[in-house]
Backbone of each chain as nested JSON, in Angstrom:
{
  "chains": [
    {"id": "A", "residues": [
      {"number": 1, "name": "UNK", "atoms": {"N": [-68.26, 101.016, 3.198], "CA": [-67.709, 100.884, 4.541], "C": [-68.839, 100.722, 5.572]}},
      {"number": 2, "name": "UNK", "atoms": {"N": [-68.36, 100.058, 6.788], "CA": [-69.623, 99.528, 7.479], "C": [-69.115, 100.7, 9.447]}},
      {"number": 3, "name": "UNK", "atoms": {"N": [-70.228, 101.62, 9.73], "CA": [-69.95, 101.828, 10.804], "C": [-70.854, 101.478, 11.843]}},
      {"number": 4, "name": "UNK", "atoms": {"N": [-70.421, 101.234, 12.816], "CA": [-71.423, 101.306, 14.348], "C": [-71.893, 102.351, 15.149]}},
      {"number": 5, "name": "UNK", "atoms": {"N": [-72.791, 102.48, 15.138], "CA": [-73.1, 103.632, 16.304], "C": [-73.74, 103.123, 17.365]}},
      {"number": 6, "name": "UNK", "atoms": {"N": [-73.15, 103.563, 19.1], "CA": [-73.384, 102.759, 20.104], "C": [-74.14, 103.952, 20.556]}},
      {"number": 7, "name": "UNK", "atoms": {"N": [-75.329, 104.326, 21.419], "CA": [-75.795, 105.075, 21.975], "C": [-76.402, 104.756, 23.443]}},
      {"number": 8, "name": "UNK", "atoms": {"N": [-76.076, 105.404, 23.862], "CA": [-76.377, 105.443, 25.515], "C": [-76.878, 106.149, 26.353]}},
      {"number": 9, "name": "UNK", "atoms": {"N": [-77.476, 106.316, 27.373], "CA": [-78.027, 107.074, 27.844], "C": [-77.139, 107.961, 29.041]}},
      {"number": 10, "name": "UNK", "atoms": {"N": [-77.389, 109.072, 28.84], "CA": [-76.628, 109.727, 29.971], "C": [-76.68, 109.338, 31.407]}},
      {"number": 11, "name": "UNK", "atoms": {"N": [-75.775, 109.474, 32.199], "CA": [-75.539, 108.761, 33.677], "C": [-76.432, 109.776, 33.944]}},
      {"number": 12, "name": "UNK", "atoms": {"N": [-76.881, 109.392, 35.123], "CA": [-78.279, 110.106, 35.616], "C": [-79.559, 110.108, 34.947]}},
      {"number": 13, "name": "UNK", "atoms": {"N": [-80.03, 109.806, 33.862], "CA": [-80.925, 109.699, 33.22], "C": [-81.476, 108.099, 33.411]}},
      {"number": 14, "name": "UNK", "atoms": {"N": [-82.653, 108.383, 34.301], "CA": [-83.393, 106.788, 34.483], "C": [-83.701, 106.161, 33.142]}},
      {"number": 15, "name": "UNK", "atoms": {"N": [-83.75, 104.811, 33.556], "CA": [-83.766, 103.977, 32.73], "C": [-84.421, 102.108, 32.656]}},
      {"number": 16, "name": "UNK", "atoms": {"N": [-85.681, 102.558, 32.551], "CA": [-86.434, 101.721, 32.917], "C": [-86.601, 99.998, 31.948]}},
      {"number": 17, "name": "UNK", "atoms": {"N": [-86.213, 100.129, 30.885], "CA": [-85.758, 99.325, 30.562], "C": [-84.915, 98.775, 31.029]}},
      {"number": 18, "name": "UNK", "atoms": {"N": [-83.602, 99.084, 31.3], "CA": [-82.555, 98.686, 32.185], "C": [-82.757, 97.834, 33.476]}},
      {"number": 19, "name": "UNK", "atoms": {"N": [-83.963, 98.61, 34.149], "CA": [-84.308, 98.497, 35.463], "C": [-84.98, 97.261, 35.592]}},
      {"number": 20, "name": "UNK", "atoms": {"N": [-85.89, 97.269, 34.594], "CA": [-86.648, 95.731, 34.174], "C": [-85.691, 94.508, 33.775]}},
      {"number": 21, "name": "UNK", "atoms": {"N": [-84.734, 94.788, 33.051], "CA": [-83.816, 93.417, 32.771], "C": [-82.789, 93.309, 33.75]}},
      {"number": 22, "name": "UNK", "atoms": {"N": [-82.9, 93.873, 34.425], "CA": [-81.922, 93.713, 35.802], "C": [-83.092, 93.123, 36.809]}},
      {"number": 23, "name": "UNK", "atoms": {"N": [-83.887, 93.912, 36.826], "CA": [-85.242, 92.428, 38.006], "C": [-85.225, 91.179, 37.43]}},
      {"number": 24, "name": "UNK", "atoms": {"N": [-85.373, 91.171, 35.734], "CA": [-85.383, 89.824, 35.227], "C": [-84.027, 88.806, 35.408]}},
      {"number": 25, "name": "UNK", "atoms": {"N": [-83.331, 89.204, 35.39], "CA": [-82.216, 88.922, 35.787], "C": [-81.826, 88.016, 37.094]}},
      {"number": 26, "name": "UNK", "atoms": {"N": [-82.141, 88.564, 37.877], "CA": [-82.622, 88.469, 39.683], "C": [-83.577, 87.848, 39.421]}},
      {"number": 27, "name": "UNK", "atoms": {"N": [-84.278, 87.781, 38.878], "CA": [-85.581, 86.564, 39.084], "C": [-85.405, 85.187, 38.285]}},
      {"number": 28, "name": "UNK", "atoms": {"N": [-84.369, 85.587, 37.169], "CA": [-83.857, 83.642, 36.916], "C": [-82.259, 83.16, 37.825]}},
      {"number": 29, "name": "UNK", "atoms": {"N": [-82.295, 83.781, 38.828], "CA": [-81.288, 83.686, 39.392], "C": [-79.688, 84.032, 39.555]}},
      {"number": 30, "name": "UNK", "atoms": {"N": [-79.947, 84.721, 38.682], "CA": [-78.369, 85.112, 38.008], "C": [-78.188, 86.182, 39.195]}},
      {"number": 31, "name": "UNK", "atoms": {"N": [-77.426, 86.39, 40.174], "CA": [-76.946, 86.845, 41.917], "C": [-75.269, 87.604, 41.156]}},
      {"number": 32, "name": "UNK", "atoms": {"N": [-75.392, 89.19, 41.645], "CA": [-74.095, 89.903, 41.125], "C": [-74.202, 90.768, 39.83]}},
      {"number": 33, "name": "UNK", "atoms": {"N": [-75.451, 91.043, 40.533], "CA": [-75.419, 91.763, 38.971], "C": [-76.12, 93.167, 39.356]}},
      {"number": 34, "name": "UNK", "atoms": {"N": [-75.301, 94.223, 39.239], "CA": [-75.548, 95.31, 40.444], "C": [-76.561, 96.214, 39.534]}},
      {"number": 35, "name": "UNK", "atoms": {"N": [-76.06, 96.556, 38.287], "CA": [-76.472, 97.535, 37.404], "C": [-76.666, 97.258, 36.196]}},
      {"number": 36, "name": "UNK", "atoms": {"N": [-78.157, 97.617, 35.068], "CA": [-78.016, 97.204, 34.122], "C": [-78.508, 98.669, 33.433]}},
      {"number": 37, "name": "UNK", "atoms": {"N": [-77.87, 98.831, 32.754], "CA": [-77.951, 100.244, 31.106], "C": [-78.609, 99.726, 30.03]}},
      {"number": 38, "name": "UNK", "atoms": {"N": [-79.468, 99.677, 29.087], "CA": [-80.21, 99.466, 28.168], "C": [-79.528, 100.642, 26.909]}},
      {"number": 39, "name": "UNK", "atoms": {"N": [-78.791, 100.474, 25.898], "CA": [-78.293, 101.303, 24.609], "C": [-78.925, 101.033, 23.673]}},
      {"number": 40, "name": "UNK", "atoms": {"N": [-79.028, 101.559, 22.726], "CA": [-79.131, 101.098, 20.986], "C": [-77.535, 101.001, 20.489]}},
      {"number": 41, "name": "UNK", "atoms": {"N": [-78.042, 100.063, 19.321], "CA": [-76.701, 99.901, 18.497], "C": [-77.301, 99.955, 17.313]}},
      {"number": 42, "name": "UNK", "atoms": {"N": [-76.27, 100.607, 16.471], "CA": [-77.049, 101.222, 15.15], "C": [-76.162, 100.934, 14.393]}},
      {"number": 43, "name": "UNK", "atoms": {"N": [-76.163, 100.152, 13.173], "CA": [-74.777, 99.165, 12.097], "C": [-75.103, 100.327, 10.684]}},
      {"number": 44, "name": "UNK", "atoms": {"N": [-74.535, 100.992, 10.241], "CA": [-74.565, 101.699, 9.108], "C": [-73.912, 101.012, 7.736]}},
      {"number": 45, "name": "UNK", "atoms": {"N": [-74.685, 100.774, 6.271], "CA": [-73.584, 100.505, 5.521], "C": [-73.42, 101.517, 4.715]}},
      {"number": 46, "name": "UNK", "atoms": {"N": [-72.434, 102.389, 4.679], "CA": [-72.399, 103.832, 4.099], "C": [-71.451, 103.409, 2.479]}},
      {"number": 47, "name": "UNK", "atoms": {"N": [-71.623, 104.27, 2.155], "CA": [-70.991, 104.644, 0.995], "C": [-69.612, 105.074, 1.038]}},
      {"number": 48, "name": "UNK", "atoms": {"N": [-68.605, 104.598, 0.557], "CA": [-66.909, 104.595, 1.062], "C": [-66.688, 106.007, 1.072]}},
      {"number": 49, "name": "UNK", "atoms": {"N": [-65.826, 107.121, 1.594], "CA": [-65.436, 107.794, 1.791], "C": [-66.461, 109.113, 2.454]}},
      {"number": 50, "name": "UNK", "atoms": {"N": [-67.521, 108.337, 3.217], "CA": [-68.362, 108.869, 3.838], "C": [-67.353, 109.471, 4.906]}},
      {"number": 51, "name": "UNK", "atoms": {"N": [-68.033, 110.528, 5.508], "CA": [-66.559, 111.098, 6.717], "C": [-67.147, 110.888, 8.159]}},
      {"number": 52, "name": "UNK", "atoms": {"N": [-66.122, 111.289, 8.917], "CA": [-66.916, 111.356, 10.43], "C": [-67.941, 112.258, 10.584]}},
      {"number": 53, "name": "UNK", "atoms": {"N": [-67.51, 113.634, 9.878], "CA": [-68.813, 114.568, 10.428], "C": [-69.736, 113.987, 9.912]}},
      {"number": 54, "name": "UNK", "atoms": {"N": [-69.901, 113.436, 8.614], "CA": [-71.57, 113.424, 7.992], "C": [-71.946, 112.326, 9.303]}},
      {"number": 55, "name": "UNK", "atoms": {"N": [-71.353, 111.168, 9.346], "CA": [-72.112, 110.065, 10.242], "C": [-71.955, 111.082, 11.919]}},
      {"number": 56, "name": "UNK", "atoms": {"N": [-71.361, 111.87, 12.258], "CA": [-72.198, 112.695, 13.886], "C": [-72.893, 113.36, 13.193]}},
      {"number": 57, "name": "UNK", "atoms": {"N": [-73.004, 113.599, 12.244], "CA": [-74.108, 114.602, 11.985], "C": [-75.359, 114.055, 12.116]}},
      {"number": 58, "name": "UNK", "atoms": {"N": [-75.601, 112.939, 11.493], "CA": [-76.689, 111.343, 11.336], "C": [-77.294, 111.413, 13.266]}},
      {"number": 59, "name": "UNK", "atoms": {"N": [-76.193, 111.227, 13.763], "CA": [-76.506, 110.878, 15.217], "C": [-77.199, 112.11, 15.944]}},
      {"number": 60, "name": "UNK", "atoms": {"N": [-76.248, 113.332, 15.338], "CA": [-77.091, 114.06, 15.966], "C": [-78.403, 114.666, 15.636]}},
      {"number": 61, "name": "UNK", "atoms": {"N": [-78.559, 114.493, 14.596], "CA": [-79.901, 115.194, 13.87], "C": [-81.521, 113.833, 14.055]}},
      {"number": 62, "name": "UNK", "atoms": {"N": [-80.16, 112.521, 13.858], "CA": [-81.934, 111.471, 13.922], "C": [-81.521, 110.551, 15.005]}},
      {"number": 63, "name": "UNK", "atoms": {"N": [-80.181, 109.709, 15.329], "CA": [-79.821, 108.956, 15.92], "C": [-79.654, 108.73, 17.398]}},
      {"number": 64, "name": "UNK", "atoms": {"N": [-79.622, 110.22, 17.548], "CA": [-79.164, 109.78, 19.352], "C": [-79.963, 111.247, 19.6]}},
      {"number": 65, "name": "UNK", "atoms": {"N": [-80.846, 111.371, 20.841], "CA": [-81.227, 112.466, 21.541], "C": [-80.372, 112.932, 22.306]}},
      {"number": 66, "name": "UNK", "atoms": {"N": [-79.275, 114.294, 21.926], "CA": [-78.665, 114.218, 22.587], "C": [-78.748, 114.971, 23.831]}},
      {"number": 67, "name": "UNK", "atoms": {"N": [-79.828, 115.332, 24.357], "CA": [-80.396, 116.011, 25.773], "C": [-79.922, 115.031, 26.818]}},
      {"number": 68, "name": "UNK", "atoms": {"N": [-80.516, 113.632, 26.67], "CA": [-80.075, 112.665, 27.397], "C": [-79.288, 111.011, 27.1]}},
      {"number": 69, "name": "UNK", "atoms": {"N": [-78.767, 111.699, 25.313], "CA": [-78.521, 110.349, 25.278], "C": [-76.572, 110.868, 24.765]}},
      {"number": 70, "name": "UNK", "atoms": {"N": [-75.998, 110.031, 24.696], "CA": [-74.477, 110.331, 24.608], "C": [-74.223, 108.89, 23.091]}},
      {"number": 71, "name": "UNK", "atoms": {"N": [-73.759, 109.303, 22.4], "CA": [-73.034, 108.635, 21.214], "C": [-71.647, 108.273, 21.071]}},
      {"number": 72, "name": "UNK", "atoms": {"N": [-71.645, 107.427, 20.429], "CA": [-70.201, 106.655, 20.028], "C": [-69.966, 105.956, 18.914]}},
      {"number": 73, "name": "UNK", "atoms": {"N": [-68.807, 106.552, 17.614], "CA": [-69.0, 106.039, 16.547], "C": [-67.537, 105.249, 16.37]}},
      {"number": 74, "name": "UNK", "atoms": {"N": [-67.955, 103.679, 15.94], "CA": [-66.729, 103.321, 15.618], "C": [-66.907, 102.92, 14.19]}},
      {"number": 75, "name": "UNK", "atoms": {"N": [-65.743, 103.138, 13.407], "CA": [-65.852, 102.522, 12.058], "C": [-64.945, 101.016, 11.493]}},
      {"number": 76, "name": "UNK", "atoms": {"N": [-65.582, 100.528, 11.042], "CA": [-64.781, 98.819, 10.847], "C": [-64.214, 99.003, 9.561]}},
      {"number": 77, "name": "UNK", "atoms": {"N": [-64.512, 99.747, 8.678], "CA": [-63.773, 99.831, 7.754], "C": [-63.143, 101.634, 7.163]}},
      {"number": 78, "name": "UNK", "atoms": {"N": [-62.38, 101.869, 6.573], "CA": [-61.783, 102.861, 6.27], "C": [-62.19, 102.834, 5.024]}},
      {"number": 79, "name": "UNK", "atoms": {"N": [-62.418, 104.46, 4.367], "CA": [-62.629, 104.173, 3.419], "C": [-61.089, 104.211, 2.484]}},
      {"number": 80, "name": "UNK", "atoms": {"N": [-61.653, 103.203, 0.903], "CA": [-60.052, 103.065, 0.66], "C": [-59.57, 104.698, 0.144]}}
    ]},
    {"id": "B", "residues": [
      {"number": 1, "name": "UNK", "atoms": {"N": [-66.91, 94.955, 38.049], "CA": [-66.465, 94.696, 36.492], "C": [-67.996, 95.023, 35.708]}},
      {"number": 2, "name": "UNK", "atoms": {"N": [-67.324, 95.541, 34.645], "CA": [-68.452, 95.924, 33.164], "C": [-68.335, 95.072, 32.408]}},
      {"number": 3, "name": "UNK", "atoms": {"N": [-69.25, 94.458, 31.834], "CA": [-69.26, 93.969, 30.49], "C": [-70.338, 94.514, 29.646]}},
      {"number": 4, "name": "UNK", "atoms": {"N": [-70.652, 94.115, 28.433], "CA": [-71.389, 95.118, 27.104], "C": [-71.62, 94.081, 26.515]}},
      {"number": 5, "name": "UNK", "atoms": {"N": [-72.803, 93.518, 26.218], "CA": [-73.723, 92.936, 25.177], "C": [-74.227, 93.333, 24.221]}},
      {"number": 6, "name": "UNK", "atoms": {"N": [-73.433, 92.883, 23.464], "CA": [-74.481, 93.612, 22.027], "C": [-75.297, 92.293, 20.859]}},
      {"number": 7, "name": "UNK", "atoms": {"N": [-76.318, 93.118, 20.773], "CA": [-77.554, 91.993, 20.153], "C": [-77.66, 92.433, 19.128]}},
      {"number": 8, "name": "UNK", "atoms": {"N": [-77.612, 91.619, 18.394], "CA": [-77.582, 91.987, 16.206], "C": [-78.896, 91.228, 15.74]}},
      {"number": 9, "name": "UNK", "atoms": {"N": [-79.398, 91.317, 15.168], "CA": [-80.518, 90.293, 14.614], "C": [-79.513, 89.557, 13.308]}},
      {"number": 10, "name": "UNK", "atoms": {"N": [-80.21, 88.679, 13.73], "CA": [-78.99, 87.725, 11.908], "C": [-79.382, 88.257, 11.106]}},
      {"number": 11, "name": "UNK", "atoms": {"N": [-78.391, 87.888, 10.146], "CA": [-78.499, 88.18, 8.597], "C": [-80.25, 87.623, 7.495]}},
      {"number": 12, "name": "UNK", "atoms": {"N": [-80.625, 88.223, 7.223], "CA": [-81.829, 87.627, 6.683], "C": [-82.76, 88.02, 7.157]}},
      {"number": 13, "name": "UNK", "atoms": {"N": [-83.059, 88.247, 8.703], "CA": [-84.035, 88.446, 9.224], "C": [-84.69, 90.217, 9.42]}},
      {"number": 14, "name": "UNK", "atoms": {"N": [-85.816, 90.099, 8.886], "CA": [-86.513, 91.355, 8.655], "C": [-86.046, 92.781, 10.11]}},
      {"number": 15, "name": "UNK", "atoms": {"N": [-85.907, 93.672, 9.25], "CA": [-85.497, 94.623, 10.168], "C": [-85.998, 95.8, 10.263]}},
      {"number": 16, "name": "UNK", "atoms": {"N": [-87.395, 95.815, 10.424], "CA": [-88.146, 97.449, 10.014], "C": [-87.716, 98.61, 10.959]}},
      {"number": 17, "name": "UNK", "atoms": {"N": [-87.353, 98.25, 11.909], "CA": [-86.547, 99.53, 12.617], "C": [-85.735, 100.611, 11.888]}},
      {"number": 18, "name": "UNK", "atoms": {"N": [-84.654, 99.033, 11.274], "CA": [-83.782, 99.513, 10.346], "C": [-83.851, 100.268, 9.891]}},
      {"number": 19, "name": "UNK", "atoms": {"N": [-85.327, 99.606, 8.754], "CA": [-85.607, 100.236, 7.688], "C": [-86.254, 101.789, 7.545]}},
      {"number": 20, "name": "UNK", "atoms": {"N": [-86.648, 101.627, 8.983], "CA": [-87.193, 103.126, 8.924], "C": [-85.862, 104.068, 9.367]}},
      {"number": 21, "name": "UNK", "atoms": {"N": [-85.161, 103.945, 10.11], "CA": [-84.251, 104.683, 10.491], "C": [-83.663, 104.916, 9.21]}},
      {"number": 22, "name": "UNK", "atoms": {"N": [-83.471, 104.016, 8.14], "CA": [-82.799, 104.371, 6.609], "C": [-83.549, 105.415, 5.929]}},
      {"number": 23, "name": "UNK", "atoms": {"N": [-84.782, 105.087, 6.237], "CA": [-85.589, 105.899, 5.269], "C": [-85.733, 107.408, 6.262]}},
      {"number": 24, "name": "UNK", "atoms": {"N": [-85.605, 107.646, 7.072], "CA": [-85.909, 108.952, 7.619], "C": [-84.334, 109.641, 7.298]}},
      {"number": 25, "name": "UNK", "atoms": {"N": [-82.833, 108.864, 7.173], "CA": [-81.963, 109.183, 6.967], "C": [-81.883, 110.185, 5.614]}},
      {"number": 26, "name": "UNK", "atoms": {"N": [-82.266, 109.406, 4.571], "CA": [-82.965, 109.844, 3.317], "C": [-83.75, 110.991, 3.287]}},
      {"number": 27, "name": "UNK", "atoms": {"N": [-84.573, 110.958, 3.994], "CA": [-85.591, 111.843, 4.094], "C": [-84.563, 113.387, 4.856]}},
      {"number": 28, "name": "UNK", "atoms": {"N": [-83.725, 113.089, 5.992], "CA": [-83.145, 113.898, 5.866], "C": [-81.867, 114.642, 4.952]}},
      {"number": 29, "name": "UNK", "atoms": {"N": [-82.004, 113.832, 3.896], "CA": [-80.838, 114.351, 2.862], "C": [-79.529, 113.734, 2.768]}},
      {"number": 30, "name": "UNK", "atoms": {"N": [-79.177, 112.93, 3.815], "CA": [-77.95, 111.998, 3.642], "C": [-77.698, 111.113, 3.317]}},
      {"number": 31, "name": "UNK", "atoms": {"N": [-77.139, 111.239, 1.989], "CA": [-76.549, 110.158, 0.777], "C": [-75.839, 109.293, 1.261]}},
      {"number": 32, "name": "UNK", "atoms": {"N": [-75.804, 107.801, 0.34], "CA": [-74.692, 107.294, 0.126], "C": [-75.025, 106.164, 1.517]}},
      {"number": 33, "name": "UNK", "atoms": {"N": [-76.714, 106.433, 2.42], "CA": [-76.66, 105.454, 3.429], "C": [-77.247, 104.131, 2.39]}},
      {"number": 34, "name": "UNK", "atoms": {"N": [-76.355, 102.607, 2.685], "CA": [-76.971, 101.714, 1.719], "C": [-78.055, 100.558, 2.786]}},
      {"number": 35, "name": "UNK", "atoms": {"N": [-77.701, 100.702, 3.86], "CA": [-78.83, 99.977, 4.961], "C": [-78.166, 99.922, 6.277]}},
      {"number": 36, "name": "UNK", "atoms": {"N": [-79.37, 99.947, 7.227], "CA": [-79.149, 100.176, 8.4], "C": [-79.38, 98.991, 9.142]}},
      {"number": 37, "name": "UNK", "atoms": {"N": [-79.161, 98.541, 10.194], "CA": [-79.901, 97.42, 10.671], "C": [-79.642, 97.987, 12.273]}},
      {"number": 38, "name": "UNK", "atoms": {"N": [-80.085, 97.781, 13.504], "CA": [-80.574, 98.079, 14.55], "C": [-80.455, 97.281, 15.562]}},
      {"number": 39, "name": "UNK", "atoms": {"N": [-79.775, 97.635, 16.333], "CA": [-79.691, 96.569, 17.7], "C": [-79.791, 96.585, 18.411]}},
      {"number": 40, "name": "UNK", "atoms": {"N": [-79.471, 95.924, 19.947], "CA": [-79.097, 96.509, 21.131], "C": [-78.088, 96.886, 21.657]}},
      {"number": 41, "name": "UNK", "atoms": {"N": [-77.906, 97.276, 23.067], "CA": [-76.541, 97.617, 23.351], "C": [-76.844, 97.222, 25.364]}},
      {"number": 42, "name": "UNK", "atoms": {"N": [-76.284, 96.183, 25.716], "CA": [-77.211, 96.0, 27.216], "C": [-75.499, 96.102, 28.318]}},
      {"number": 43, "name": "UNK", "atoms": {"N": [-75.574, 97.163, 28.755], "CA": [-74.565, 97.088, 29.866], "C": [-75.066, 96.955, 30.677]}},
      {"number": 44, "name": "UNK", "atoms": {"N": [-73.863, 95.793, 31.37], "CA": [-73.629, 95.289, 32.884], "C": [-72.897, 95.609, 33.654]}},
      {"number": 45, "name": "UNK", "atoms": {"N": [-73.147, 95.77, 34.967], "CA": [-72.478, 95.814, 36.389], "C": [-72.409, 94.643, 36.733]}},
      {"number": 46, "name": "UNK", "atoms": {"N": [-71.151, 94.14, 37.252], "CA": [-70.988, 92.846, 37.367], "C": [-70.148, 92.497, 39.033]}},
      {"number": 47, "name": "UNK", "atoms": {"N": [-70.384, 91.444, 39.083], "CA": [-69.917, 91.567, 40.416], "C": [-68.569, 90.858, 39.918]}},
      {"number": 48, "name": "UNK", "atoms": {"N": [-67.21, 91.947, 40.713], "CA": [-66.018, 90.737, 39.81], "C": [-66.041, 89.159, 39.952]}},
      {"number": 49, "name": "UNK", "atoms": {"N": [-65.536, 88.809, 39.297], "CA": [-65.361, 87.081, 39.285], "C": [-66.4, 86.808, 38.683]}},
      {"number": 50, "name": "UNK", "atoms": {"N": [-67.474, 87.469, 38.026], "CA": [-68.377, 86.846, 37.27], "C": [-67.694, 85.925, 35.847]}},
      {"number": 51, "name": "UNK", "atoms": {"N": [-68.082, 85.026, 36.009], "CA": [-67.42, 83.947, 34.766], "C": [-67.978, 84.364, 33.2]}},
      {"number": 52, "name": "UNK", "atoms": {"N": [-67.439, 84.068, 32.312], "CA": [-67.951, 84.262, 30.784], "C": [-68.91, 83.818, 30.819]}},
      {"number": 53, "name": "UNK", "atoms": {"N": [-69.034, 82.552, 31.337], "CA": [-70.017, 81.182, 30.842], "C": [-71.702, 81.944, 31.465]}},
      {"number": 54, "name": "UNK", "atoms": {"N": [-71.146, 82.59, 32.792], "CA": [-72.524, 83.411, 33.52], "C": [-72.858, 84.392, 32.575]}},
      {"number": 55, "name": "UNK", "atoms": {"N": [-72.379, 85.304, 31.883], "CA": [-72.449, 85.966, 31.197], "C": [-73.453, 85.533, 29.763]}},
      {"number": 56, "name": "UNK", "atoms": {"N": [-72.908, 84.507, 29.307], "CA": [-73.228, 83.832, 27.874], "C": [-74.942, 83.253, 28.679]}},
      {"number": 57, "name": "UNK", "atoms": {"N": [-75.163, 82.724, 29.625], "CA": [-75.876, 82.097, 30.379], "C": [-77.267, 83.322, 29.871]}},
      {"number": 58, "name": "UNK", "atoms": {"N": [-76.809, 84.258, 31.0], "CA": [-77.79, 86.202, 30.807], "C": [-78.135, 85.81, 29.168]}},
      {"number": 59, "name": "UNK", "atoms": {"N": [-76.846, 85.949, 28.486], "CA": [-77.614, 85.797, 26.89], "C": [-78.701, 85.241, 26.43]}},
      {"number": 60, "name": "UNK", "atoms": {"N": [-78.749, 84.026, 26.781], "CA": [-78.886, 83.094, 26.469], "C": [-80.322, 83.232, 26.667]}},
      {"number": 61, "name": "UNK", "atoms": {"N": [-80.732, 83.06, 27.798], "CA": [-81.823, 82.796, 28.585], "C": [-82.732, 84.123, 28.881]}},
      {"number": 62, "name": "UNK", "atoms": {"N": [-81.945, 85.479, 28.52], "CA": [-82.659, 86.594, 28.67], "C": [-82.552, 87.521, 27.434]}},
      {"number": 63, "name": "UNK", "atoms": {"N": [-81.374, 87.843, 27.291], "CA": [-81.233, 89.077, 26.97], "C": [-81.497, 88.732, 25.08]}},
      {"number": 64, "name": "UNK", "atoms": {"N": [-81.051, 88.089, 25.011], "CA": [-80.818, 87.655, 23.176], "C": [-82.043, 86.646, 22.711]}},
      {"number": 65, "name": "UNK", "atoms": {"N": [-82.485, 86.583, 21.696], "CA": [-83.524, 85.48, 20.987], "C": [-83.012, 84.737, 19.929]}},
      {"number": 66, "name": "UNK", "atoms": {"N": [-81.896, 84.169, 20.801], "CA": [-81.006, 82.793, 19.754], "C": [-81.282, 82.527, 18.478]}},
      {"number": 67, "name": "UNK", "atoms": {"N": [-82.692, 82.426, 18.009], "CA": [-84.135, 81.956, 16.966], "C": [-83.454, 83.61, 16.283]}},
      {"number": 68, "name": "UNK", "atoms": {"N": [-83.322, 84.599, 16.376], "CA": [-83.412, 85.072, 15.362], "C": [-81.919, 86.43, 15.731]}},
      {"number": 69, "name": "UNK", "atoms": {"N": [-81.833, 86.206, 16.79], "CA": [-80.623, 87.06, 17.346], "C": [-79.061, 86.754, 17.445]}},
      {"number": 70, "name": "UNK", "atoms": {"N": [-77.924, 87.599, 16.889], "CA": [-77.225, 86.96, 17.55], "C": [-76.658, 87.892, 18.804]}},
      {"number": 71, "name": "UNK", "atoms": {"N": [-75.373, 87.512, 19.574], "CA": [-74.796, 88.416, 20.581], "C": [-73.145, 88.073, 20.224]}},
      {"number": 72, "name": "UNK", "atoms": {"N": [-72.927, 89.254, 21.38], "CA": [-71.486, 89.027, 21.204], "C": [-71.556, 90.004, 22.092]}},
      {"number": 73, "name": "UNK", "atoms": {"N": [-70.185, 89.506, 23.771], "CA": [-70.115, 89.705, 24.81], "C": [-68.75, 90.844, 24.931]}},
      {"number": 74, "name": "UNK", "atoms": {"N": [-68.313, 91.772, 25.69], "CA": [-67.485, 92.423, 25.554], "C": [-66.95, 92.385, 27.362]}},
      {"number": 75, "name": "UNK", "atoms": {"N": [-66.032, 92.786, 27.801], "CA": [-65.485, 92.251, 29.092], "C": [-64.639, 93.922, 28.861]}},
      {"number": 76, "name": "UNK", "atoms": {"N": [-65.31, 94.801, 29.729], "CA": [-64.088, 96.048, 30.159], "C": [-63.317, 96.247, 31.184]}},
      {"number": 77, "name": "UNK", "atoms": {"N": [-63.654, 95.112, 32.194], "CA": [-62.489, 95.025, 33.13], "C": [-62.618, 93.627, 33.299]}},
      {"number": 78, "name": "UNK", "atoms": {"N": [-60.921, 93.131, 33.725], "CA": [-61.152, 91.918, 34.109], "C": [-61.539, 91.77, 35.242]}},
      {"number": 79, "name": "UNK", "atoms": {"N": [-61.611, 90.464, 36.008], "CA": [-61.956, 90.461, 37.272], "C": [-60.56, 90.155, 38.185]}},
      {"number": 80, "name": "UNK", "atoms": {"N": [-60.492, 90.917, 39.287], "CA": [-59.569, 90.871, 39.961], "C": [-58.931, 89.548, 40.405]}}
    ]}
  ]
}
């Protein structure tokens, strides 16, 4: 089974990457573009009947800092 | 309006991020991971009425490396 993990940074937590592709942005002209967030996306191919806790467990132990970063797991497949 | 970019590297193309994030997975004891691969995740603030095509445009020209990336655009509100 194949899951995603989206990770993000907590609101309030600067973000300078972000900050840079939003100037870049504004500097090839692209006008309306108020705010930009910088995430990881993390594609897992697990072993079928892997569960939710083990994969938050993944996020929380290596995947996502969670002091300032916030997680989100979606799964594309079920296991059968 | 929000939209969410997410950047995959294609199929084939070397992924040591990945690979280390697999191997530290391992290293922490959790079975059954068969590969990881690593992406981005780029949220936008958008000014409404921003068009797809502006959107695909950002891809195109900034955010993604066509040559070895792909994307795929996500739209969380429409525009009024």
């Amino acid at each position: 089974m194949k899951a995603r993990v989206f990770v993000t940074l907590k609101p309030g937590v600067l973000d300078p990457q972000g900050k840079a592709i939003h100037h870049a942005l504004e500097g090839l002209g692209f006008s309306g573009v108020q705010d930009v967030r910088a995430g990881k996306l993390i594609e897992l191919e697990l072993a079928d009947g892997t569960s939710d806790i083990a994969i938050e467990d993944m996020c929380r132990k290596l995947l996502a800092n969670t002091v300032i970063e916030n997680f989100r797991i979606e799964r594309l497949e079920t296991a059968a």
